[in-house]
Backbone as CSV, one residue per row, in Angstrom:
resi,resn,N_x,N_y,N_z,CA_x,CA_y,CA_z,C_x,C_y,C_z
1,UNK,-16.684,90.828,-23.509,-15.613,91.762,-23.332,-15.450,92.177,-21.895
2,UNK,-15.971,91.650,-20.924,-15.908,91.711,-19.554,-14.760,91.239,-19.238
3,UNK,-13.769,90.246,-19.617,-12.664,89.983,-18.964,-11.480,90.858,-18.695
4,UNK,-11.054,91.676,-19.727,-10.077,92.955,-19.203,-9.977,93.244,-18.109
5,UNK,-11.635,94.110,-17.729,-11.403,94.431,-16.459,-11.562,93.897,-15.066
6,UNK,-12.147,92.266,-15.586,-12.273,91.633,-14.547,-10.700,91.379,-14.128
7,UNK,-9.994,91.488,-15.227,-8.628,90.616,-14.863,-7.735,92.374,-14.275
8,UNK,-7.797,93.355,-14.585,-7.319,94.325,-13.691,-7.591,94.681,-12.520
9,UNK,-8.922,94.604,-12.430,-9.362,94.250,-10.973,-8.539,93.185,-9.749
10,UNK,-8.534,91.580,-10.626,-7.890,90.869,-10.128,-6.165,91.364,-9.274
11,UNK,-5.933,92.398,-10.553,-4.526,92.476,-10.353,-4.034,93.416,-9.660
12,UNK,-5.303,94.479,-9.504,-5.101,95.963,-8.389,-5.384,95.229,-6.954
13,UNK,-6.359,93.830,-6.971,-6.658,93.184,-5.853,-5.451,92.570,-5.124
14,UNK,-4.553,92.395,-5.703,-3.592,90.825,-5.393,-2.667,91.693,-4.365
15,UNK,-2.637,90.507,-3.357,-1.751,91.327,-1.918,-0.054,91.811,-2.244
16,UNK,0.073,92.524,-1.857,1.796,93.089,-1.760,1.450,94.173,-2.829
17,UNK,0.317,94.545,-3.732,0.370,95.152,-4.971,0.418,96.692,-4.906
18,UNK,-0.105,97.253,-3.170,0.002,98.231,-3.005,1.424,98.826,-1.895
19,UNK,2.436,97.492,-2.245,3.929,98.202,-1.689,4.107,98.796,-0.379
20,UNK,4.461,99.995,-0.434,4.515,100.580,1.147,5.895,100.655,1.716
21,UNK,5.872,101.088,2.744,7.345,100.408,3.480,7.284,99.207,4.156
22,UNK,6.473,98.525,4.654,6.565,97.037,4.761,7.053,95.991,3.518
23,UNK,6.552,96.349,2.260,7.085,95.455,1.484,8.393,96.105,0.649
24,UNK,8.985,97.175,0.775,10.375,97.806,1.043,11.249,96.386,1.859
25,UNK,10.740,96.574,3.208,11.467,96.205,4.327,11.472,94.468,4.280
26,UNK,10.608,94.169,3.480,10.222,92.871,3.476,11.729,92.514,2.068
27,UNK,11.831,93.393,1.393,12.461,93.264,0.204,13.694,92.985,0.597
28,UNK,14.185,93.997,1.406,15.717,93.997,1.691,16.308,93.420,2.934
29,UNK,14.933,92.852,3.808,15.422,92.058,4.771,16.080,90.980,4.943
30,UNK,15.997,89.950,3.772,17.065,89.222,2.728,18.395,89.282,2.361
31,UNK,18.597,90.742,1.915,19.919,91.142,1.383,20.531,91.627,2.727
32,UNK,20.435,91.961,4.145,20.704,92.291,4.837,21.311,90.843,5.870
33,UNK,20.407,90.166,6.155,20.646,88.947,6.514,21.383,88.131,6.144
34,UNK,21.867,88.386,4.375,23.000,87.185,3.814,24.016,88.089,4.091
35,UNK,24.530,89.530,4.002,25.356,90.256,4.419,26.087,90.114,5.818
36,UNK,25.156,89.812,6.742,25.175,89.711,8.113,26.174,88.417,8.288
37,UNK,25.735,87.668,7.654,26.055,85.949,7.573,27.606,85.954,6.825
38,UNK,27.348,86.650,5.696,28.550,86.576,5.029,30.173,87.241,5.927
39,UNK,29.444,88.646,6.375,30.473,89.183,7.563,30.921,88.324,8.415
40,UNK,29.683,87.342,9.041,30.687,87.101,10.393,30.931,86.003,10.007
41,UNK,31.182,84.799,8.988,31.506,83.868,8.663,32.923,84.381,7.445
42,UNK,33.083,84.989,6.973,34.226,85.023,5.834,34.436,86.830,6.425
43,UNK,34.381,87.943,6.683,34.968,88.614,6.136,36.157,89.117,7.555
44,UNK,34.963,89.196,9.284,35.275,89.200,10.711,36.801,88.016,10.905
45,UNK,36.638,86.840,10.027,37.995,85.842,10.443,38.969,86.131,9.750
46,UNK,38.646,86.821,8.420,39.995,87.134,7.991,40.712,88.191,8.373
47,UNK,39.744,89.560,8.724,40.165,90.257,9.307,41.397,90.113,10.761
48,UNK,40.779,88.857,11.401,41.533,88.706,12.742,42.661,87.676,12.431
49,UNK,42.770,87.351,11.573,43.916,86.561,10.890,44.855,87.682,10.536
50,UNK,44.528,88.522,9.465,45.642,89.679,9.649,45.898,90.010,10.712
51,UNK,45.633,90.575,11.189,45.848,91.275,12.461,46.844,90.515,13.504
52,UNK,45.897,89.422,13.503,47.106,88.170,13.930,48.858,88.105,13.549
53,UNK,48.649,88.006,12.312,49.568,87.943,10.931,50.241,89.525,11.783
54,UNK,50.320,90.659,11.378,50.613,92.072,12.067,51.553,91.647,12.961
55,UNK,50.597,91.411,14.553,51.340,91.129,15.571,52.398,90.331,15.535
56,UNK,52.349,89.020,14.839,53.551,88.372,14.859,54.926,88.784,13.851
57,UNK,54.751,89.427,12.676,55.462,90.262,12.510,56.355,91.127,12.936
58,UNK,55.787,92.093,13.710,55.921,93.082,14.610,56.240,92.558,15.978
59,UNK,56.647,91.246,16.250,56.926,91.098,17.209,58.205,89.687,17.194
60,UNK,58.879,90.015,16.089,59.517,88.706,15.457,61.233,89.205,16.184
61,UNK,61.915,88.478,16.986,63.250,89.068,17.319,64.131,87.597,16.904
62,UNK,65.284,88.166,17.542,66.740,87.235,17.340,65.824,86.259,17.861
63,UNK,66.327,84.924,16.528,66.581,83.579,17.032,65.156,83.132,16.771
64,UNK,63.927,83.621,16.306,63.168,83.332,15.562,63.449,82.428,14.688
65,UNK,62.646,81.495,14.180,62.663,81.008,12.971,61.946,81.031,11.989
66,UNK,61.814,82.045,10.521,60.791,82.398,10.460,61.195,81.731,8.563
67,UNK,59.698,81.661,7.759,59.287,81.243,6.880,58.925,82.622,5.822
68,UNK,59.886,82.858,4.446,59.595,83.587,3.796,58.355,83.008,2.759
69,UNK,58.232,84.518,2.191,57.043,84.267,0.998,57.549,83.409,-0.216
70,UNK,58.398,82.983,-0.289,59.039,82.303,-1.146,59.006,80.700,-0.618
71,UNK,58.737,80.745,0.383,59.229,79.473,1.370,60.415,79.051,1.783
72,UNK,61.644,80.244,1.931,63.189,79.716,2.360,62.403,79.939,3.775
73,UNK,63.642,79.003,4.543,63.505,78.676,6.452,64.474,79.204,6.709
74,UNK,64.750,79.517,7.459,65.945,80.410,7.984,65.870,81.157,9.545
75,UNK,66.750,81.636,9.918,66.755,81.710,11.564,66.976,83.366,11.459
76,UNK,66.532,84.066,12.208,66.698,85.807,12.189,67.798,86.011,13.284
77,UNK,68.869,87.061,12.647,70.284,86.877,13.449,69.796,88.727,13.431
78,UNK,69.233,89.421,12.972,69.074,90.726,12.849,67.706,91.493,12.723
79,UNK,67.952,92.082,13.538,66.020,92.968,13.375,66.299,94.044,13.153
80,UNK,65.339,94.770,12.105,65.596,96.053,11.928,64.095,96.605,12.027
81,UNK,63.769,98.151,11.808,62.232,98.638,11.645,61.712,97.949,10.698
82,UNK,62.076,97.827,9.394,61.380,97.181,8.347,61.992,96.327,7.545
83,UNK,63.005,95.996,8.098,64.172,94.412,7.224,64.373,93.602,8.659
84,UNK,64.554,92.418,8.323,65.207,90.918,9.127,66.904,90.870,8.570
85,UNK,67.177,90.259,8.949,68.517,89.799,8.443,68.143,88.014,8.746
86,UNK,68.165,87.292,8.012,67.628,85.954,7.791,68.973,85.165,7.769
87,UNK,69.394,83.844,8.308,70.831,82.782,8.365,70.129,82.413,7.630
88,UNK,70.086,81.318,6.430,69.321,80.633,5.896,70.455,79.366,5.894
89,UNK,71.209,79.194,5.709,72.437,78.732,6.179,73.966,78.928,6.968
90,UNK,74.899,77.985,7.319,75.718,78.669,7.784,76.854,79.628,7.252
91,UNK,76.648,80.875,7.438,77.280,81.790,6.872,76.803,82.381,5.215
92,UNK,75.349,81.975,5.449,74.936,82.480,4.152,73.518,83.459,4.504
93,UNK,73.922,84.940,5.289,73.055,85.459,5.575,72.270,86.407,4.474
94,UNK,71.024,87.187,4.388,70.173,87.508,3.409,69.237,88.947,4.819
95,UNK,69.024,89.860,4.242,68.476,91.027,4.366,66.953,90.423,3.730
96,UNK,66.176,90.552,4.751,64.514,90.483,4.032,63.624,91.586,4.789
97,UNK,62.333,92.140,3.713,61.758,92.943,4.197,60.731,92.112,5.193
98,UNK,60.156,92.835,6.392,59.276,92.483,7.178,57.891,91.453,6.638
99,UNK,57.661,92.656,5.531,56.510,92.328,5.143,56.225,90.906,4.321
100,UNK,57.277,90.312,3.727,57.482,89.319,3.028,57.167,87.605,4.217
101,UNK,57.771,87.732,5.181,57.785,86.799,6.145,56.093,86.362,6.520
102,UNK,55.830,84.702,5.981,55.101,84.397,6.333,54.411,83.940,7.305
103,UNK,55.543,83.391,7.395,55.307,82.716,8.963,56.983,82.671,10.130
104,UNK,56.370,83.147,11.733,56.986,82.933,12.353,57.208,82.039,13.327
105,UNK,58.102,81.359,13.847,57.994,80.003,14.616,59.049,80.353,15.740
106,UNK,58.857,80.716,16.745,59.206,80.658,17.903,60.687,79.700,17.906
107,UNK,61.634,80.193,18.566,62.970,80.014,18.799,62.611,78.096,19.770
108,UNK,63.358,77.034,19.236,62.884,75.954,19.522,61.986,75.319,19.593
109,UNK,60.974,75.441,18.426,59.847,75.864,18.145,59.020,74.229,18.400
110,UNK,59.979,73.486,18.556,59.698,71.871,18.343,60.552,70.975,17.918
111,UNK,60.378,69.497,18.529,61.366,68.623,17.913,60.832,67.769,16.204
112,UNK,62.015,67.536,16.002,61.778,67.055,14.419,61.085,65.729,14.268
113,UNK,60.481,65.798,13.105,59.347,64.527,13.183,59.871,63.219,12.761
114,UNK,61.424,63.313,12.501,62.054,61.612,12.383,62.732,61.729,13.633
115,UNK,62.085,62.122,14.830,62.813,61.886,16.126,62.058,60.600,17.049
C-alpha cells in the first residue's frame, strides 16, 4: 500500500506544479504573440486600406471615373458633401451616395486594352 503516496509525492514533485507568476507568464506568452502576429498581418492592412478607401472618396471631383457598389462605370459630372452625380451614359445621369463608390480612377485613367 506504499504506492498512493509514492505516486503523490511524484506529483507534488513534478516541475511547473508549483505555478507562480512565471508559469502565468509562460501561459499567456503564446496568446499574446499569435495576437501580435495576427494584428500586424490581417488586422494593421486592413485598417490602412480603409483609410486609403476614405481618402479617395473624399477626394473624388469632376471628371473622375469612378466604379459603383453595384459595378456601373460612369464619369462624375457633380460633387456634392455626400452624393456624386454619376454620367453613366450619354445623357443618362444618376445621383449616388459617396459612400457606395468603390472604386475611383483618375480622369484618363489609361488607354484601353484592345489598343
Amino acid at each position: 500500500m506504499s504506492s498512493p503516496p509514492l505516486l503523490m509525492s511524484m506529483i507534488q514533485a513534478a516541475p511547473g506544479a508549483t505555478g507562480g507568476a512565471s508559469g502565468i507568464l509562460i501561459g499567456i506568452l503564446p496568446w499574446v504573440a499569435i495576437f501580435a502576429i495576427f494584428y500586424l498581418l490581417m488586422i494593421r492592412p486592413q485598417q490602412q486600406k480603409v483609410k486609403q478607401h476614405q481618402a479617395e472618396i473624399a477626394a473624388v471631383k469632376k471628371g473622375d471615373e469612378v466604379v459603383t457598389g453595384g459595378g456601373h462605370i460612369g464619369k462624375v459630372t457633380k460633387v456634392g458633401d455626400h452624393e456624386v452625380e454619376v454620367e453613366f451614359a450619354a445623357g443618362h445621369r444618376h445621383r449616388v451616395v459617396k459612400s457606395m463608390i468603390s472604386e475611383v480612377r483618375p480622369a484618363g485613367g489609361g488607354k484601353p486594352a484592345n489598343d
